[in-house]
C-alpha positions in Angstrom: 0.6 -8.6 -6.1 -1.6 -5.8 -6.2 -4.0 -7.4 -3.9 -1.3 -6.3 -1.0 -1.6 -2.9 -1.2 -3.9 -1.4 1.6 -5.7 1.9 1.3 -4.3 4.7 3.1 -6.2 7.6 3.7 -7.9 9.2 6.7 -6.0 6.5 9.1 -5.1 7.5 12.9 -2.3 7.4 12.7 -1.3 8.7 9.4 0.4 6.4 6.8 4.1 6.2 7.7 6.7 6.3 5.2 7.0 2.8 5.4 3.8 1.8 4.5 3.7 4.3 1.7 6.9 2.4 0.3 5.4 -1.1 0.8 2.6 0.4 -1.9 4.6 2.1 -3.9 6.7 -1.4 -4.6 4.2 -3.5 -5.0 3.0 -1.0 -7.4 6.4 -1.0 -9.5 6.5 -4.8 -8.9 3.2 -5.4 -11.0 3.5 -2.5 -13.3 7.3 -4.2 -14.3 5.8 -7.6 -14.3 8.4 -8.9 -12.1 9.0 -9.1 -8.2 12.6 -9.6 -8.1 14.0 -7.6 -11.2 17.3 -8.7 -12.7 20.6 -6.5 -12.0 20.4 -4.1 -15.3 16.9 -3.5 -14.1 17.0 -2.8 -10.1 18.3 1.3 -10.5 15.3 1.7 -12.5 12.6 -0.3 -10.1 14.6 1.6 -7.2 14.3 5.0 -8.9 10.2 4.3 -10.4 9.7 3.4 -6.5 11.2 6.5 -4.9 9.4 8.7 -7.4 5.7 7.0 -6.7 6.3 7.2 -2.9 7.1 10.5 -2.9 3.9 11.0 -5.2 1.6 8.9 -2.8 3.1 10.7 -0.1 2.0 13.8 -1.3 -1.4 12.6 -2.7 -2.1 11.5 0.9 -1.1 14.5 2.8 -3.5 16.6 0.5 -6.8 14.2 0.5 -9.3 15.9 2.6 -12.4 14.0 3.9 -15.2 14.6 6.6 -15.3 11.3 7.5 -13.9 10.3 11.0 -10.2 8.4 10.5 -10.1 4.8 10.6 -8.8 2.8 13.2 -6.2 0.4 11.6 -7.0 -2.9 14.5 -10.8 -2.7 13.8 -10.1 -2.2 9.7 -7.8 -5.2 10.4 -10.4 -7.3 11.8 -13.1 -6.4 9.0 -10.3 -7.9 6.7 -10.1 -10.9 9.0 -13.6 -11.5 9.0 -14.2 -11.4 5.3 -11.1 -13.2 4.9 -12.6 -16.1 7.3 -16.0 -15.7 5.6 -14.7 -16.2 1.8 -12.1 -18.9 2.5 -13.5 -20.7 5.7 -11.4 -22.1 8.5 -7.4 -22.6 8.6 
């Protein structure tokens, strides 16, 4: 599950929100051990997921680096290419 979750600092364009709460509940999803959490259990993955996102959030805003940001097609395609190279052709 882990394996999903994509750095995301010193992109152009910033992380949005969105991908910021992808990570956070893939996060909560491995952490809990379960992906689809039974009914006595969903406030608390809803509430663990709010409370990480707004803590990536803010880790990501305050990250400084001199490096130049990363475009997210050409990171995409580095991803693409190892992906080809490790497990061949579709």
């Amino acid at each position: 599950m882990c394996r999903n979750i994509r750095p995301l600092n010193n992109f152009a364009p910033p992380a949005t929100d969105d991908e910021i709460a992808a990570a956070a509940l893939q996060y909560v999803r491995k952490v809990g051990g379960s992906s689809h959490p039974s009914a006595a259990n969903q406030a608390a993955y809803d509430h663990a997921v709010e409370v990480i996102a707004a803590a990536t959030r803010e880790l990501v805003d305050a990250l400084v680096t001199s490096a130049p940001p990363k475009d997210r097609e050409t990171e995409a395609a580095k991803a693409k290419a190892r992906a080809q190279a490790r497990y061949g052709a579709a």
